[in-house]
FIKOLZA-1660 file (N, C-alpha, C; in steps of 0.1 Angstrom, whole numbers, plus 5000, padded with zeros to 4 digits):
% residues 213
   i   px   py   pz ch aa at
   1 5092 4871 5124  A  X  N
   1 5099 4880 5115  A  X CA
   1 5090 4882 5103  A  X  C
   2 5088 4893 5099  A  X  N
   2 5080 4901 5089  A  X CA
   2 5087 4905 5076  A  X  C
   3 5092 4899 5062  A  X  N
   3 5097 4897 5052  A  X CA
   3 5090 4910 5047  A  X  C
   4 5095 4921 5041  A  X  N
   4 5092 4933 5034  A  X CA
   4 5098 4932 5017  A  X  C
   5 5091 4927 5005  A  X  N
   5 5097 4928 4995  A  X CA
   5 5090 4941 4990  A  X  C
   6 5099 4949 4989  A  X  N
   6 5105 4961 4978  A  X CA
   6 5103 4959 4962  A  X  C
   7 5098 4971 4956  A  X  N
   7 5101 4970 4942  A  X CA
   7 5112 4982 4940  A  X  C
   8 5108 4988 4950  A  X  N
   8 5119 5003 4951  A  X CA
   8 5120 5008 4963  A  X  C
   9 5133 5013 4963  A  X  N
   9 5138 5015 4978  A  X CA
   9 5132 5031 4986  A  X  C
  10 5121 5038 4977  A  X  N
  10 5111 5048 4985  A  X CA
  10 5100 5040 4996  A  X  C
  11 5101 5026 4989  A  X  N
  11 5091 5025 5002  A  X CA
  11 5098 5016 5014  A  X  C
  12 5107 5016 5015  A  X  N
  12 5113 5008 5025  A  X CA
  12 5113 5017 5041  A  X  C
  13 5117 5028 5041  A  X  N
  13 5114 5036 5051  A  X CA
  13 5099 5036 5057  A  X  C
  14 5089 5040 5045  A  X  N
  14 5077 5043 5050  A  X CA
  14 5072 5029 5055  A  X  C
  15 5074 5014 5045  A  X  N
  15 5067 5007 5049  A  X CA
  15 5075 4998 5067  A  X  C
  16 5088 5002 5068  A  X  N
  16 5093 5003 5085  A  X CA
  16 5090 5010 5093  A  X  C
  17 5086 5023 5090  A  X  N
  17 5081 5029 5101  A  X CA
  17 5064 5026 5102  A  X  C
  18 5056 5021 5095  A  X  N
  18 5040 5018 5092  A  X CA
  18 5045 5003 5102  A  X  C
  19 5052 4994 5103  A  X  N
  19 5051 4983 5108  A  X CA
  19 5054 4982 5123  A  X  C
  20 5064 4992 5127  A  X  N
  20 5070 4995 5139  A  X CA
  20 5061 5004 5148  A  X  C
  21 5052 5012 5139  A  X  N
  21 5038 5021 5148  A  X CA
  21 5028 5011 5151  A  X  C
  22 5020 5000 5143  A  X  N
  22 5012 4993 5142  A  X CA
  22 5018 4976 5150  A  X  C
  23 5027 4971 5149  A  X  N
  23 5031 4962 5150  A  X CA
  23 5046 4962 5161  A  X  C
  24 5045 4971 5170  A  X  N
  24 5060 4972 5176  A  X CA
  24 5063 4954 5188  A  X  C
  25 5080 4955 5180  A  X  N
  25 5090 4948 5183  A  X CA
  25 5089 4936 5172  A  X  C
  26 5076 4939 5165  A  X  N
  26 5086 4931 5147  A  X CA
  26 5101 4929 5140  A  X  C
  27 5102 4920 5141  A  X  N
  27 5114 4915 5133  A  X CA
  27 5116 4922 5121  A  X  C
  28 5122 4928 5112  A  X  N
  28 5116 4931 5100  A  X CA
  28 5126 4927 5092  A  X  C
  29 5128 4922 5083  A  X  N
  29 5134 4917 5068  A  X CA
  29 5131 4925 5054  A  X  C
  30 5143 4929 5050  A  X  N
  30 5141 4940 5041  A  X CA
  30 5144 4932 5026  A  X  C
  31 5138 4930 5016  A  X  N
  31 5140 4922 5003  A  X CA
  31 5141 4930 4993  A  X  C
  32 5150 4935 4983  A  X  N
  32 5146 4947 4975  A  X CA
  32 5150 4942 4961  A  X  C
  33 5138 4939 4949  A  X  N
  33 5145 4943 4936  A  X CA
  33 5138 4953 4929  A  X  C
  34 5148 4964 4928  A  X  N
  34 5147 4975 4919  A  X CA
  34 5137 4976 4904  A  X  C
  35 5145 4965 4899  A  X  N
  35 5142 4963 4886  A  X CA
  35 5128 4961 4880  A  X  C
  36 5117 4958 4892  A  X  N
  36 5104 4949 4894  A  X CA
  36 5098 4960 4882  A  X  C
  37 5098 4973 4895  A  X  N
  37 5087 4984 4884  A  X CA
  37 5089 4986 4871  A  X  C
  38 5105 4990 4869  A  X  N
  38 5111 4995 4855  A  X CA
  38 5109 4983 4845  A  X  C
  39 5110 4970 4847  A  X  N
  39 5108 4963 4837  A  X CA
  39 5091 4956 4833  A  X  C
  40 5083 4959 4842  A  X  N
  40 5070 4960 4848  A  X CA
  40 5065 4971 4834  A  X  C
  41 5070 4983 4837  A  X  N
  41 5066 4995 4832  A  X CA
  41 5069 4992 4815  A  X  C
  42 5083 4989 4811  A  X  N
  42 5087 4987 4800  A  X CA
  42 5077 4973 4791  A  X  C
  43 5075 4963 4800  A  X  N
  43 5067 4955 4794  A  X CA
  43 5049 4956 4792  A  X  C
  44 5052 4970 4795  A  X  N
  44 5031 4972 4794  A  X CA
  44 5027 4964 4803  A  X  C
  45 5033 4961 4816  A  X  N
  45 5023 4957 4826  A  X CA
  45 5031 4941 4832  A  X  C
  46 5022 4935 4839  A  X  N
  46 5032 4925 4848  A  X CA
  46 5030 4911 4836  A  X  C
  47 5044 4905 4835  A  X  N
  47 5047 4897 4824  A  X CA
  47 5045 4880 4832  A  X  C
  48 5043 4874 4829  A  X  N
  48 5053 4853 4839  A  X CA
  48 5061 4855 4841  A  X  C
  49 5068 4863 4834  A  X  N
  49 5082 4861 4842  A  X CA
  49 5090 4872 4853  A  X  C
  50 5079 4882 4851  A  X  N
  50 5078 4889 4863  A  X CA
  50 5075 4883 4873  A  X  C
  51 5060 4878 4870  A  X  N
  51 5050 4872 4884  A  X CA
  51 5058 4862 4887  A  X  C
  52 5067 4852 4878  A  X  N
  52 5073 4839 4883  A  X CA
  52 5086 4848 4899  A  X  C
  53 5092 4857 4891  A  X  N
  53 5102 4863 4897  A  X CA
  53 5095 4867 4910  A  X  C
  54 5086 4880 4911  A  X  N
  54 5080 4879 4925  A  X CA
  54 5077 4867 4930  A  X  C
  55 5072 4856 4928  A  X  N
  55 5069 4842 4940  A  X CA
  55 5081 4833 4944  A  X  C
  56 5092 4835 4934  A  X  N
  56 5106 4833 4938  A  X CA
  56 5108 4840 4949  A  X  C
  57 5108 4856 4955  A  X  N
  57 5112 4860 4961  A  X CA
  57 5105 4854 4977  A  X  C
  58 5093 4856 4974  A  X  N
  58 5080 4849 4984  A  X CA
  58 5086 4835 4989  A  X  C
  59 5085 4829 4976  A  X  N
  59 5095 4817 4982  A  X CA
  59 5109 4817 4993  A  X  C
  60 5118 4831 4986  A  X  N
  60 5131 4831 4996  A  X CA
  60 5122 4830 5008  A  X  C
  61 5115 4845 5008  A  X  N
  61 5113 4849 5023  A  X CA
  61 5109 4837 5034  A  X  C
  62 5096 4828 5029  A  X  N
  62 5090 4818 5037  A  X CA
  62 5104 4808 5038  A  X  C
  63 5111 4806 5027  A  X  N
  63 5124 4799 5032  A  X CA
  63 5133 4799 5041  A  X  C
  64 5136 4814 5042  A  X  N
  64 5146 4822 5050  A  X CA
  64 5139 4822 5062  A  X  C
  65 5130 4817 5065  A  X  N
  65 5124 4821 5078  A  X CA
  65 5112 4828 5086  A  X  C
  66 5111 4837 5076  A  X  N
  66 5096 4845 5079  A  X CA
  66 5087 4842 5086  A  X  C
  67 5080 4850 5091  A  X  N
  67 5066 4841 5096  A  X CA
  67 5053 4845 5084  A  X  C
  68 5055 4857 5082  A  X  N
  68 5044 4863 5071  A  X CA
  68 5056 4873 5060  A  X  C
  69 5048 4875 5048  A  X  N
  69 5052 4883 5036  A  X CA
  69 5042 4893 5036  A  X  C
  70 5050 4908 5036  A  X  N
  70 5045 4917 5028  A  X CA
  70 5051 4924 5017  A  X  C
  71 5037 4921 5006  A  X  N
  71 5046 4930 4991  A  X CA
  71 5044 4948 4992  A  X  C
  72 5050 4954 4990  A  X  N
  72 5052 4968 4996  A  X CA
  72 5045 4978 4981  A  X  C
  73 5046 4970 4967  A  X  N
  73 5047 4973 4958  A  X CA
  73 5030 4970 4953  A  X  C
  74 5020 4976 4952  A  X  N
  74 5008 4975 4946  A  X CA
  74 5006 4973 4930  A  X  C
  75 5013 4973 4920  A  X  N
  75 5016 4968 4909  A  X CA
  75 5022 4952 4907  A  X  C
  76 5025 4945 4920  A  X  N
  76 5026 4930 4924  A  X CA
  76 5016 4922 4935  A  X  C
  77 5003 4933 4938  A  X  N
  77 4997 4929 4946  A  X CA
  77 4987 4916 4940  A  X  C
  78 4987 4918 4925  A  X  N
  78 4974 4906 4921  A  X CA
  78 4987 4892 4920  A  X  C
  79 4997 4891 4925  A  X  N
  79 5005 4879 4928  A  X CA
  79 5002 4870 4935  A  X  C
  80 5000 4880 4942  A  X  N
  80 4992 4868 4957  A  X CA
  80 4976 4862 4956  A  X  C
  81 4970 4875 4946  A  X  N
  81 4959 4864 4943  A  X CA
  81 4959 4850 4936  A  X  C
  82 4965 4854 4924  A  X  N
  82 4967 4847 4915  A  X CA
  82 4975 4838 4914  A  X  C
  83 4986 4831 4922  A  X  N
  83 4996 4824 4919  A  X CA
  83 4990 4810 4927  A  X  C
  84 4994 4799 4917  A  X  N
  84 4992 4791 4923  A  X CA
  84 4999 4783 4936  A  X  C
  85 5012 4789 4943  A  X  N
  85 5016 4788 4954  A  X CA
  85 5012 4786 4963  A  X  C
  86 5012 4776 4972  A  X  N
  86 5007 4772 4983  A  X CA
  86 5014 4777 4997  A  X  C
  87 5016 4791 4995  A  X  N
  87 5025 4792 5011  A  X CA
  87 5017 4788 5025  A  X  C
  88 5026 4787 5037  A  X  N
  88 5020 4781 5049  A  X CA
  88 5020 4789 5057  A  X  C
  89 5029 4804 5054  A  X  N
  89 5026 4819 5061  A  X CA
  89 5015 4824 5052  A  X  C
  90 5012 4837 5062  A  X  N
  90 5002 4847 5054  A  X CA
  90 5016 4858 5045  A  X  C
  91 5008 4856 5038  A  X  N
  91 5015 4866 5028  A  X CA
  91 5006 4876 5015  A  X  C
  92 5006 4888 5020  A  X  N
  92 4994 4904 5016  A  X CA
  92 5003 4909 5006  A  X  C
  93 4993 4908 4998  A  X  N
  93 4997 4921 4987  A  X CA
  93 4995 4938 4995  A  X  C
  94 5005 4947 4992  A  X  N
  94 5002 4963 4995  A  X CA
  94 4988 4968 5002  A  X  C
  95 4978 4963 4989  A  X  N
  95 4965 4972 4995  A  X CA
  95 4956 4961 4999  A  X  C
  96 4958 4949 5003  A  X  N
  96 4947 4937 5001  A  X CA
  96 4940 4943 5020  A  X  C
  97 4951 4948 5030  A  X  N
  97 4942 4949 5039  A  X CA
  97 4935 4965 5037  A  X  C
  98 4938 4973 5032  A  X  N
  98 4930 4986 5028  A  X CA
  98 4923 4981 5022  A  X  C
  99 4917 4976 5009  A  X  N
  99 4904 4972 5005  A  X CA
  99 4895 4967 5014  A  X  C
 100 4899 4956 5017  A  X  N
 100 4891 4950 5030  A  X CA
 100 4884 4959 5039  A  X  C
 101 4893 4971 5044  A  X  N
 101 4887 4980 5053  A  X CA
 101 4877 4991 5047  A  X  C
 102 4885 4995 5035  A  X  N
 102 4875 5000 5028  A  X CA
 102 4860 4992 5021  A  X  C
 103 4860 4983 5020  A  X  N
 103 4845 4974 5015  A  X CA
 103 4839 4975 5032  A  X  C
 104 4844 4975 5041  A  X  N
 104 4841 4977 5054  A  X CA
 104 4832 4985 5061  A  X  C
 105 4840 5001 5053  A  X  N
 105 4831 5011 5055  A  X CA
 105 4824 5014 5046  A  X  C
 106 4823 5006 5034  A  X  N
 106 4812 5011 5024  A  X CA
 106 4811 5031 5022  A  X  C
 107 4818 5032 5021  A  X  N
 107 4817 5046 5016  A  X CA
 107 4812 5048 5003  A  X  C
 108 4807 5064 5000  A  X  N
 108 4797 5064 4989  A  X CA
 108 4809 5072 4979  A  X  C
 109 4821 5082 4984  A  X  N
 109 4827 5091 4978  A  X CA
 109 4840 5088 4982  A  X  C
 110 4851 5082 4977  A  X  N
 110 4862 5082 4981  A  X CA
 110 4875 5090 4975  A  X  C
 111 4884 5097 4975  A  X  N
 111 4897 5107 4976  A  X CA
 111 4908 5101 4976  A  X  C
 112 4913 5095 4965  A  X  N
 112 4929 5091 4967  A  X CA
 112 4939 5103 4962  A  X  C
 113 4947 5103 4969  A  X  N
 113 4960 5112 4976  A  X CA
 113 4970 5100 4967  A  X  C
 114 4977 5109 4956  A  X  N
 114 4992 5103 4954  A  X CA
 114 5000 5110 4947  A  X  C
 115 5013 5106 4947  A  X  N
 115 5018 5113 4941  A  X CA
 115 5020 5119 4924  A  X  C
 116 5014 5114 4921  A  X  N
 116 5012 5113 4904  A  X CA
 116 4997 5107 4897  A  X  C
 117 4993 5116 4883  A  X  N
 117 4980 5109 4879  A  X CA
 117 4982 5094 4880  A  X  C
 118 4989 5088 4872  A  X  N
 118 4993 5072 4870  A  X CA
 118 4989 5067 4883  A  X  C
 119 4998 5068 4893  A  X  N
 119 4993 5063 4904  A  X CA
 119 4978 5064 4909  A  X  C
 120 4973 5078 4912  A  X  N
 120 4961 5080 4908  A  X CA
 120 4951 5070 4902  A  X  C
 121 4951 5068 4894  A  X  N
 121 4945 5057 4883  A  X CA
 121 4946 5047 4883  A  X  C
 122 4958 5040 4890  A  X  N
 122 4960 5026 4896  A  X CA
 122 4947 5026 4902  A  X  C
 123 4954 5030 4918  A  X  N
 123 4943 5029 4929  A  X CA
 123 4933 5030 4923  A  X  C
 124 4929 5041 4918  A  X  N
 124 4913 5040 4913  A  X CA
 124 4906 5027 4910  A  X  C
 125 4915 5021 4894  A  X  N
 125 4911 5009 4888  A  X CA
 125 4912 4997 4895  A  X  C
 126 4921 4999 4905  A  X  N
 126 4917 4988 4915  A  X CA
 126 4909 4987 4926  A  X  C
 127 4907 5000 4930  A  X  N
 127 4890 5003 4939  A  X CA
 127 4880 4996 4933  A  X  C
 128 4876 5004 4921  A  X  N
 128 4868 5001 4914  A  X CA
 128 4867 4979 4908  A  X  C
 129 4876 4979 4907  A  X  N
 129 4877 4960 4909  A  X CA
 129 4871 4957 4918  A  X  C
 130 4876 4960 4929  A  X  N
 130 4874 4954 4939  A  X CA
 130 4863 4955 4951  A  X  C
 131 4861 4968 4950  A  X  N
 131 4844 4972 4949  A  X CA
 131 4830 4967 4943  A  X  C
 132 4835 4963 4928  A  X  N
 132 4825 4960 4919  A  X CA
 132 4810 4968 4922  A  X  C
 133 4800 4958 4925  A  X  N
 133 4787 4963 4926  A  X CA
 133 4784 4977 4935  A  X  C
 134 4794 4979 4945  A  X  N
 134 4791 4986 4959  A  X CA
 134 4794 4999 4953  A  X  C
 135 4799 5002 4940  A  X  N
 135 4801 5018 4933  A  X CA
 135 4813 5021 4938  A  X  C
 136 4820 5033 4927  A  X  N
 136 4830 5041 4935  A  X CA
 136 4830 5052 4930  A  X  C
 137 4832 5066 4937  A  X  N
 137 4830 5080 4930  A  X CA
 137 4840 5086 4940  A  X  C
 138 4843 5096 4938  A  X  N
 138 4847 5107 4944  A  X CA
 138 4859 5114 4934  A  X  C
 139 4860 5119 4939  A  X  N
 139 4877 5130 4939  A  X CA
 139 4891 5124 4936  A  X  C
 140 4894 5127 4927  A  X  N
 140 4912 5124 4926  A  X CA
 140 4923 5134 4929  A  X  C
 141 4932 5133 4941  A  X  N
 141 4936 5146 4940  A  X CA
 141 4952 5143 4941  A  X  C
 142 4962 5150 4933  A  X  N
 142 4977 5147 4929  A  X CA
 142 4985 5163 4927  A  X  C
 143 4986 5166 4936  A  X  N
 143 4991 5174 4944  A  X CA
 143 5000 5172 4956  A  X  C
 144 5000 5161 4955  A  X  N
 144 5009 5155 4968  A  X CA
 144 5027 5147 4960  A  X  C
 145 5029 5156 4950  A  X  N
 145 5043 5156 4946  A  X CA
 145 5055 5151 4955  A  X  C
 146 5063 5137 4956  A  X  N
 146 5066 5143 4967  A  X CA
 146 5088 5143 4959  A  X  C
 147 5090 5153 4966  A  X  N
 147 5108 5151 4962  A  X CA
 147 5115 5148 4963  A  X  C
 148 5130 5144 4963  A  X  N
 148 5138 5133 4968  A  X CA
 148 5143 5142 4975  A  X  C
 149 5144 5156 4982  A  X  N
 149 5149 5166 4993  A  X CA
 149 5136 5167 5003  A  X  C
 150 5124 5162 5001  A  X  N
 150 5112 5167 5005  A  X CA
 150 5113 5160 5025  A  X  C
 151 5115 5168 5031  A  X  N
 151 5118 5164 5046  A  X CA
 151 5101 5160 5056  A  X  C
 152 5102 5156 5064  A  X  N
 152 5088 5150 5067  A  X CA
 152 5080 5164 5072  A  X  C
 153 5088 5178 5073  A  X  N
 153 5074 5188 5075  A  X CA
 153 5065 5191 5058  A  X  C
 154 5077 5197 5055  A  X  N
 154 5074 5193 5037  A  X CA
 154 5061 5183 5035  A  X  C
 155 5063 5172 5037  A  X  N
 155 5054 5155 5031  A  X CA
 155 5039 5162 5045  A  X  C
 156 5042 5163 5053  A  X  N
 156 5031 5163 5062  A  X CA
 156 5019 5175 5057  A  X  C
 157 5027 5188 5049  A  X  N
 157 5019 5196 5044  A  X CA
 157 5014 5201 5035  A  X  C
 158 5020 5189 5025  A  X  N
 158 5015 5187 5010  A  X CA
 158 5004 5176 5014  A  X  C
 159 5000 5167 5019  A  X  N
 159 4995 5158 5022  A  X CA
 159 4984 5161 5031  A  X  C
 160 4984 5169 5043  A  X  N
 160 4973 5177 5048  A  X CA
 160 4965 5185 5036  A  X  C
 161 4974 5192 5030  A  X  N
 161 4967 5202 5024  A  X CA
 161 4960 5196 5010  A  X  C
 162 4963 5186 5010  A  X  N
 162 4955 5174 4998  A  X CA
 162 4942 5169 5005  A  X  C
 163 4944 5162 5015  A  X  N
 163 4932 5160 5024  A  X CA
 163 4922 5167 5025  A  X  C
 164 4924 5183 5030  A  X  N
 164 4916 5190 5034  A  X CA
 164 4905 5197 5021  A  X  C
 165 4916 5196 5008  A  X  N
 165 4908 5200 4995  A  X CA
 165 4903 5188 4991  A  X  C
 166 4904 5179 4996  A  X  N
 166 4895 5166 4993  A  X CA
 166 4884 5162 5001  A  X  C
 167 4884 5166 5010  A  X  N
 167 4876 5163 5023  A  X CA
 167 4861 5164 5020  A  X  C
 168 4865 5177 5011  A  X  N
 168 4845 5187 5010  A  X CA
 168 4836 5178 5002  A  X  C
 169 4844 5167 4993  A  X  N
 169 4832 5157 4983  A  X CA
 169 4836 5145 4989  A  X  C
 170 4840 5141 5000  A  X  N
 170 4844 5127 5000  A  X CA
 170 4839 5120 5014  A  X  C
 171 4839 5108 5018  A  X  N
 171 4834 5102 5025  A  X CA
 171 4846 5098 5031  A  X  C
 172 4856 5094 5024  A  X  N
 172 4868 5083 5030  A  X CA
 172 4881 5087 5019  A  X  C
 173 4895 5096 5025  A  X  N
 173 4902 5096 5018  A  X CA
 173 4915 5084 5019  A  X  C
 174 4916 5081 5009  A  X  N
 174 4930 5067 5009  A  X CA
 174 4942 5070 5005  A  X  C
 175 4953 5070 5011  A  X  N
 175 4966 5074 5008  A  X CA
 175 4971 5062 5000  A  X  C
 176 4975 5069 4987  A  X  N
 176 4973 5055 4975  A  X CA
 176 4989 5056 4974  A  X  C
 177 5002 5058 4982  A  X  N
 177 5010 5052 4978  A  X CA
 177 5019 5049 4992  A  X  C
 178 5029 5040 4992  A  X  N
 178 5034 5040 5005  A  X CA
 178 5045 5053 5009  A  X  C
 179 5047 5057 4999  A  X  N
 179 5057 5068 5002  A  X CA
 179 5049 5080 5008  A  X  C
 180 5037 5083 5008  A  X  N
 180 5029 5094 5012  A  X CA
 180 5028 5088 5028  A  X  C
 181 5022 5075 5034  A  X  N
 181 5024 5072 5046  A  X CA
 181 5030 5075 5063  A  X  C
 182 5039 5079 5056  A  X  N
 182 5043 5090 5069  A  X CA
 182 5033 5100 5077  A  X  C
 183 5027 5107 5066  A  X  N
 183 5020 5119 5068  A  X CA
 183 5007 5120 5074  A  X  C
 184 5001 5106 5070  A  X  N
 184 4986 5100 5078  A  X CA
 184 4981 5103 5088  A  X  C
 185 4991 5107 5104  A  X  N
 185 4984 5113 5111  A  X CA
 185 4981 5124 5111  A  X  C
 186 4987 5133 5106  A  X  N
 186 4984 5149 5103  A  X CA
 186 4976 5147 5092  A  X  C
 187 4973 5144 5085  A  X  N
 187 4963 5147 5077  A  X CA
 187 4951 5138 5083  A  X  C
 188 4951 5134 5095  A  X  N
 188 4938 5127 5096  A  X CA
 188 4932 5138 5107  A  X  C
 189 4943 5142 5113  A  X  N
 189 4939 5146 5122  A  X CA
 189 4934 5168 5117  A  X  C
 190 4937 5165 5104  A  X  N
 190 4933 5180 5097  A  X CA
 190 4918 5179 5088  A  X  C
 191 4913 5164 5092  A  X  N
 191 4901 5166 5086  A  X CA
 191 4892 5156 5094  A  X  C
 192 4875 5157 5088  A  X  N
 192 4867 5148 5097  A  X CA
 192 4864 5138 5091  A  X  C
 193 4870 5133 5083  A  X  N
 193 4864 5118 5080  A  X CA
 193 4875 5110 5079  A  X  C
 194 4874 5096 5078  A  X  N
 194 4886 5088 5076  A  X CA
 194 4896 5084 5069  A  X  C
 195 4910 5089 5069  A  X  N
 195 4919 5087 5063  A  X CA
 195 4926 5072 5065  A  X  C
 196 4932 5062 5053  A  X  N
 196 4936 5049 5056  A  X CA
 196 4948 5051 5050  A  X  C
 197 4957 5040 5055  A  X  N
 197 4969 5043 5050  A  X CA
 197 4971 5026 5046  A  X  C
 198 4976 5022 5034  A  X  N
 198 4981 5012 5035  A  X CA
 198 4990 5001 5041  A  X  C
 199 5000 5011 5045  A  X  N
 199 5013 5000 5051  A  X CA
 199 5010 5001 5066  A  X  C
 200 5002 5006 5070  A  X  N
 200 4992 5008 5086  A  X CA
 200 4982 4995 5086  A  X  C
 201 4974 4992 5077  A  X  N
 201 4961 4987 5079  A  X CA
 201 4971 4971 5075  A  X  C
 202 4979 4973 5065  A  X  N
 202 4984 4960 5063  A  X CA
 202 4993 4957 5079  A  X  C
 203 5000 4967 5082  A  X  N
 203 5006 4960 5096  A  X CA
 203 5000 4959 5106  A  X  C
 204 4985 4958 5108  A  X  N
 204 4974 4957 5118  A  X CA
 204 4971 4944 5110  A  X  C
 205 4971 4937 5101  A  X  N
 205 4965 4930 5096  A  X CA
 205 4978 4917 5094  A  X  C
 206 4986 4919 5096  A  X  N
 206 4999 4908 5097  A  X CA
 206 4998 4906 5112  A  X  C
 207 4997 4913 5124  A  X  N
 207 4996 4915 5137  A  X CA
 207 4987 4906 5140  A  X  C
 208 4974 4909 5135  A  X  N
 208 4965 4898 5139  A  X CA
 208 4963 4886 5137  A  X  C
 209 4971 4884 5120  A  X  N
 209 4973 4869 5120  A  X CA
 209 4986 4862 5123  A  X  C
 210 4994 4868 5126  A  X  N
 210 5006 4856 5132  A  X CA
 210 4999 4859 5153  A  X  C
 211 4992 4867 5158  A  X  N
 211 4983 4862 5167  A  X CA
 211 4978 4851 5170  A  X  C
 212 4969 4847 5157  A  X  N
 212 4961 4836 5156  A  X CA
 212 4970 4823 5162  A  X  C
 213 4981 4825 5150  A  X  N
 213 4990 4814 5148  A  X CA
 213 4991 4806 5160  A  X  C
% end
């Protein structure tokens, strides 16, 4: 069983359907507090007693049963570096297996796709972390708006059509939020270089380690 903590309930769809393409006949566990981002946001960034609150949750899940934890929420992903919790599942922050894959392909120009500058800027500053020495450049592109009526031809063609004006400076475009994820194969398949999806590469990457197990 694969524990899904939520900060908001936009990604609960995308990150079920990314686990059920990558990972089919997963168990999935849905954990949701709302509040994570909004009080996150209000406190200029993640507080103790935020971080305490996410590894409480980590805690339910491995309690409840889980085999692995995924955080769905990339504003709670440096939890799992950071905490001094000793879980006995694997448990991924959002983008820990997209970085990975990205330092992988060492690309020279990369294109994140989101819905908003802010987000935008996340991913970036966390590429750039996590990259360090290896550089990062490319294109930001935020155009990819997406609406609370927006239906998946809608999401598929704002998202293509992001890709494809991103495609001409870039080496490797990253879908920097999970709510864009749906769209991943049409837009990978509307351009020539490699598109990565988070809640994809992380459910290839839970797959292989409860494998090991």
């Amino acid at each position: 069983m694969v524990a899904l903590i939520h900060a908001t309930p936009a990604a609960m769809a995308p990150a079920r359907g990314a686990l059920l393409d990558r990972f089919p006949g997963a168990t999935l566990w849905n954990l949701l507090d709302d509040r994570l981002i909004t009080e996150a946001e209000q406190a200029g960034g993640l507080t103790d007693p935020l971080r305490r609150r996410m590894e409480h949750l980590i805690d339910h899940a491995a309690a409840g049963g889980a085999d692995a934890v995924l955080l769905t929420c990339s504003m709670y992903g440096s939890v799992v570096q950071d905490s001094p919790a000793d879980w006995t599942i694997p448990v991924l922050g959002s983008d820990d297996a997209l970085f990975a894959r990205v330092v992988e392909l060492a690309p020279g120009r990369i294109a994140v796709l989101s819905p908003n500058p802010t987000a935008v800027r996340d991913t970036n500053t966390r590429l750039g972390e996590y990259l360090d020495t290896q550089g990062l450049t490319g294109a930001t592109v935020t155009g990819t708006v997406v609406n609370p009526g927006q239906g998946p031809a809608d999401l598929e063609h704002a998202v293509t059509t992001a890709a494809q004006a991103a495609a001409a400076d870039a080496d490797l475009i990253v879908i920097g939020q999970f709510s864009l994820s749906p769209a991943v194969a049409a837009a990978a398949a509307a351009v020539s270089i490699p598109v990565l999806s988070p809640p994809h590469l992380a459910a290839e990457a839970i797959a292989v380690q409860l494998d090991r197990r």
